[in-house]
N, C-alpha and C positions, 0 to 999 in steps of 0.2 A: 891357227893364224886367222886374223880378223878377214870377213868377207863381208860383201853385199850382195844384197837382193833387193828384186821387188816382188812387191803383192798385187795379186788384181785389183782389190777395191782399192788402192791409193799410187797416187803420181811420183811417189815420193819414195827416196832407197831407203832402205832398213838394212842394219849389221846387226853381223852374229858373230861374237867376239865369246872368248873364256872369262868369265870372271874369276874374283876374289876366293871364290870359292872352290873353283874348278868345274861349274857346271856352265853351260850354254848359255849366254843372253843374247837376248833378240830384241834391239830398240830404234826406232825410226829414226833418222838421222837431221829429217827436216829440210835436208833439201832435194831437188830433181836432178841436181848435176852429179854424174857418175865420179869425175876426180874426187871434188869435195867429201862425197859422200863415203869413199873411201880411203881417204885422209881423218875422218873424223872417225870412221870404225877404228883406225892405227894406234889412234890417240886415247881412244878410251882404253882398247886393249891394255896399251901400254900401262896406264893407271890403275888397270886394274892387278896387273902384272905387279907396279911396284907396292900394294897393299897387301896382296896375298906374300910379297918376300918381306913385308914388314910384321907382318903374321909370324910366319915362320922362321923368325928371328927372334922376334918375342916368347916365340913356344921352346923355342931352343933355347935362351937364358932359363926359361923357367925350370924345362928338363933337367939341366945342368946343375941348379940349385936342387930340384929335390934327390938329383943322383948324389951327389954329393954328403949329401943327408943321410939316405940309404947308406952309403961305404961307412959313414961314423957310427950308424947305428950296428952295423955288421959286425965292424970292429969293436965296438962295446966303448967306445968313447966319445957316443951323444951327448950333450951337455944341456941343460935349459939353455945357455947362453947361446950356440949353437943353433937350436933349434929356434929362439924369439929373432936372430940375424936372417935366418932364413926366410919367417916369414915376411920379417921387415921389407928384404930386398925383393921379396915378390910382388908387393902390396908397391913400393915406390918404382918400380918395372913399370907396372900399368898405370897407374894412377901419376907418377912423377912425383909425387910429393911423398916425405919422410915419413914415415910410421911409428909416432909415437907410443912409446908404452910407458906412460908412467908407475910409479909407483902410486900408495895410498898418501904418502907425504907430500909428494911431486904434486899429487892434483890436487887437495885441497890448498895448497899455497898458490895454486895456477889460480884457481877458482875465484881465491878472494880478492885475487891481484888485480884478475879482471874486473869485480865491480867496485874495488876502489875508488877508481875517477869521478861515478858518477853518483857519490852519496859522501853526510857528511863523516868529517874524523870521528868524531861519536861512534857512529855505526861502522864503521872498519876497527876502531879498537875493542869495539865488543866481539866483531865476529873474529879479527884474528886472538883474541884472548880464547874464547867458546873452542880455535880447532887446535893451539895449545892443550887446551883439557882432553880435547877426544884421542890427540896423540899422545899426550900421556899416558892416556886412556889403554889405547893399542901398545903400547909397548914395541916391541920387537916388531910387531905385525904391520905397524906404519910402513914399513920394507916393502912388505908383499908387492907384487902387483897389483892395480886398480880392480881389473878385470876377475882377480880371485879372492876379492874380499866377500864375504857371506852373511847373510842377515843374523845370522849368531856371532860372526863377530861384532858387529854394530851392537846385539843386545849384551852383548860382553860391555861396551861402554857405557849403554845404558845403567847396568849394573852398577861400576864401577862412581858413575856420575852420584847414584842415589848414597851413597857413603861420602862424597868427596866432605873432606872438612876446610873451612877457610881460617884464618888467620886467627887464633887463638884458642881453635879445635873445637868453632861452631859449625856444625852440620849446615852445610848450602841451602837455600833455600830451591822450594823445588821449584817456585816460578821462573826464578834464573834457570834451574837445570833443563826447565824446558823452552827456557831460549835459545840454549846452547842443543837442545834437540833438533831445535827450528833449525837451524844451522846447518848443522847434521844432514838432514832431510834435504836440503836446500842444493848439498853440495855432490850428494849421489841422484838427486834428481835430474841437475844438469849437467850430469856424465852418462846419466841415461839417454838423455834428449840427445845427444851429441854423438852416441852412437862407442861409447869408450866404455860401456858397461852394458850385455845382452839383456841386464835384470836389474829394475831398481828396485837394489835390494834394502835400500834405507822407509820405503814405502811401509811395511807393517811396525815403524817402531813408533809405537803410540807415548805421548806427553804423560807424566806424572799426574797422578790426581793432585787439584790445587789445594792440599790440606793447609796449608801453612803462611798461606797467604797475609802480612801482617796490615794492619791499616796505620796509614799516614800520617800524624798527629802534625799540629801546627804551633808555631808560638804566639805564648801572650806577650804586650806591649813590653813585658818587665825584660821579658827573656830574650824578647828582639834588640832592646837597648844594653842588654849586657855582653851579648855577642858580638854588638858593633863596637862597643867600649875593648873586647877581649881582641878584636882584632887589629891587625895593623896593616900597613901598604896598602896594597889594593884591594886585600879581603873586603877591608872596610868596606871600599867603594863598591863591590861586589855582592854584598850584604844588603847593603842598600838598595843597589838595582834591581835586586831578585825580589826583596821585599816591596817594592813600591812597581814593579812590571809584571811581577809572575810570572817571567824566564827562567827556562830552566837551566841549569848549572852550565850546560855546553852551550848553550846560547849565550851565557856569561862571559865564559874565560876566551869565547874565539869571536865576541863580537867583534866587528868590524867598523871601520869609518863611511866603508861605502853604505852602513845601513844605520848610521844616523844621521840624522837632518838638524843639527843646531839652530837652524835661524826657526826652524819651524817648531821647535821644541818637540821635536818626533821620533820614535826608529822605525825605522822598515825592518823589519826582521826576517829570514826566512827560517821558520819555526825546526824545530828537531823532530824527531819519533814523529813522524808522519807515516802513516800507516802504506803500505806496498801497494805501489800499483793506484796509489792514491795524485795528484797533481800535486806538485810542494804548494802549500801554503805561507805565504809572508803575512803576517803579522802587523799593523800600525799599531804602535802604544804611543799615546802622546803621554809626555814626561811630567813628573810632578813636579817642583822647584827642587826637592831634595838631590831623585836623581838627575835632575837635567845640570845640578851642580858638579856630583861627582863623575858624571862623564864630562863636563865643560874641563873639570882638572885634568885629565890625561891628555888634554890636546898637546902633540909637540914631542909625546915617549914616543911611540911606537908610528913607524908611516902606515901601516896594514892594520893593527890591532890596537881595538881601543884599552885594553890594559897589556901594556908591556909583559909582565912578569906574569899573570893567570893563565898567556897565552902560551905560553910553553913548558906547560903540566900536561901530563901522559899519565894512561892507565888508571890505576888506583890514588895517584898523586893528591889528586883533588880533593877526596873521600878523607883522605888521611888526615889532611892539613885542616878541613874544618870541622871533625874529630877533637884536635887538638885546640881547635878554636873554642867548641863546644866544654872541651873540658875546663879550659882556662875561664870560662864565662861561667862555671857550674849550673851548666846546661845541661839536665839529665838527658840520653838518649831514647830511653822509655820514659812513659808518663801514664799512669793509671787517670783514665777520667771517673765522671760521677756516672754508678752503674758497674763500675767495675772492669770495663771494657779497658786497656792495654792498647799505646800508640807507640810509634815508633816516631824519631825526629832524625831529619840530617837534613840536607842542604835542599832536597825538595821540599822541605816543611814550608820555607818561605815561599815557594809557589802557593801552597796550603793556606798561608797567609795572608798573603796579596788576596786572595778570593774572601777569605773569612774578613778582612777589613772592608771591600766593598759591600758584603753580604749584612755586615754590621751599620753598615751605612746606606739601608734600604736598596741597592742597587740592583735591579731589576735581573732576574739570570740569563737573558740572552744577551746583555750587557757583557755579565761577568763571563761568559763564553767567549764571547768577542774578543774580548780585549785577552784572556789565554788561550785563544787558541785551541779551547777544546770542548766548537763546536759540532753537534751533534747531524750530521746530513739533514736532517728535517729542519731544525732552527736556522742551519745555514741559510736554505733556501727561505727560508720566510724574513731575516734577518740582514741579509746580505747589504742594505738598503740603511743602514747604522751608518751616520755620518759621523763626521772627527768632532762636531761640536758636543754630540751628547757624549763621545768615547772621552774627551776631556774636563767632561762636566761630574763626568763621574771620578775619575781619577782625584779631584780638583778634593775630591771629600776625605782622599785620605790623611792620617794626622801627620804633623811632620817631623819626623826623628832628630829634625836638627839641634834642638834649646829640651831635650828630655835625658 
């Protein structure tokens, strides 16, 4: 039962109450009057009374679950299911919150959901294509638990990645397969941070050597004019844009109206493949007569998107279609140059382009960085300071695809 006392060196009562714990406490009450003072020893008592019964209520759920546990193990019908409910209900006992146990399926899909919002469609359909392949990859074992996946199962994907074949039984290349690593890496990383895996066990799987790495060939004037001829709808328009801006495909098909400026012949863009952890960078391109025509044509299709129809391609959709554009235009996809060296063409080529017709046209390269976007941190800072007059002075030089 709570008391009071006083001490020689102080005017003031002190209680001696039981704690929480069952042992003695001794604390000054703060005042000199005797009722007060043991009024306030009652009240602490009390409190400490109703935490040690909140204790021991708590400890008695707990016992009760692991007894419980014990009689099924006794009887030889412990189950995993059994056993992960258990721990579940001890872990939300204390803590109040549910106990997640995903699977290896469950979190990578958790994983990309979450950074979604804050990047563009480009990069959400890369990485959710990339955890398709790893679960492919896994098999049966996407099932398992998060917590019991193993660094040999990861190199089991590895493995499996370095054979994948794509669509007419060409071996993948290994730069993608180590995008799709990246990924990989990315998603047992932050299930480690999080505290849903004791070991990241994605950490020792090292990237493919970059053997195969193809270089980017661009098109000549004949072959840019037969493409736009081979195309039709808004390809056209799209062909054009890419060729005369140096946008790249996803900056194409999802521009937008909020990032063109017609009175000022401009776009604001905010660029793609912006490196992580990097600020987004937007883009000014002022417009050359050609494209500032064929985006003037789409005004009126779409209220959000400046090509209606480009903008609601997904996946490989894109790839496909100017494939077929390519082939209708007898645009080879390889091109041997002088030297012997082997290029590669598809719809980045005309970013490829756009540079090689400024480059042709004396145009300085911190220019031609500027204006695609793929400035180097050193030139930024020294460059930064590139007004819209010389950005369209330079543009102003290239040729116009319209009377060719």
């Amino acid at each position: 039962m709570a008391s009071i006392f006083k001490r020689k060196q102080s005017p003031m009562f002190y209680a001696a109450f039981k704690g929480a714990d069952g042992k003695r406490v001794y604390r000054s009450t703060g005042t000199k009057v005797k009722r007060e003072a043991q009024a306030i020893a009652v009240d602490w008592e009390r409190e400490e009374e109703k935490l040690r019964n909140s204790y021991s209520s708590k400890h008695r759920v707990v016992a009760e679950i692991v007894a419980k546990i014990g009689r099924l193990a006794n009887e030889g019908e412990l189950s995993e299911a059994h056993a992960r409910k258990a721990v579940s209900d001890i872990y939300q006992h204390y803590s109040g919150q549910e106990l997640k146990i995903h699977t290896i399926k469950e979190w990578l899909w958790e994983w990309s959901k979450t950074h979604s919002p804050t990047e563009s469609f480009a990069a959400t359909e890369s990485r959710n294509r990339s955890i398709r392949h790893v679960l492919e990859a896994l098999g049966k074992k996407a099932e398992k638990r998060l917590d019991l996946i193993t660094t040999e199962d990861l190199e089991e994907v590895k493995a499996w990645l370095a054979v994948q074949k794509a669509r007419g039984g060409r071996t993948v290349k290994k730069s993608t397969q180590n995008h799709k690593l990246g990924h990989l890496r990315g998603a047992f990383r932050e299930a480690f941070d999080r505290g849903k895996i004791s070991r990241n066990v994605a950490a020792p799987i090292k990237n493919f050597p970059p053997t195969d790495s193809e270089i980017i060939g661009e098109f000549d004037h004949e072959e840019l004019v037969a493409l736009i001829n081979a195309a039709e709808g808004e390809w056209k328009a799209g062909i054009i844009l890419a060729a005369h801006t140096g946008l790249r495909r996803e900056n194409i098909i999802r521009l937008k109206w909020t990032e063109v400026a017609l009175p000022e012949k401009q776009l604001h863009v905010r660029l793609v493949k912006q490196r992580d952890g990097k600020k987004p960078k937007v883009g000014s391109i002022p417009l050359t007569k050609d494209a500032f025509n064929v985006v003037s044509q789409q005004v009126g299709k779409n209220e959000i998107y400046v090509f209606d129809e480009l903008s609601t391609l997904k996946g490989s959709d894109p790839n496909n279609r100017f494939n077929k554009i390519m082939a209708l235009a007898k645009v080879p996809k390889r091109k041997t140059l002088q030297g012997g060296v082997e290029v590669k063409r598809s719809f980045h080529s005309l970013r490829h382009t756009f540079t090689s017709l400024l480059a042709n046209h004396d145009i300085a390269p911190e220019i031609r960085q500027e204006l695609t976007g793929h400035t180097s941190s050193e030139i930024h800072q020294v460059y930064t300071h590139l007004g819209e007059d010389v950005l369209r002075e330079a543009i102003g030089k290239i040729p116009s695809l319209e009377k060719s």
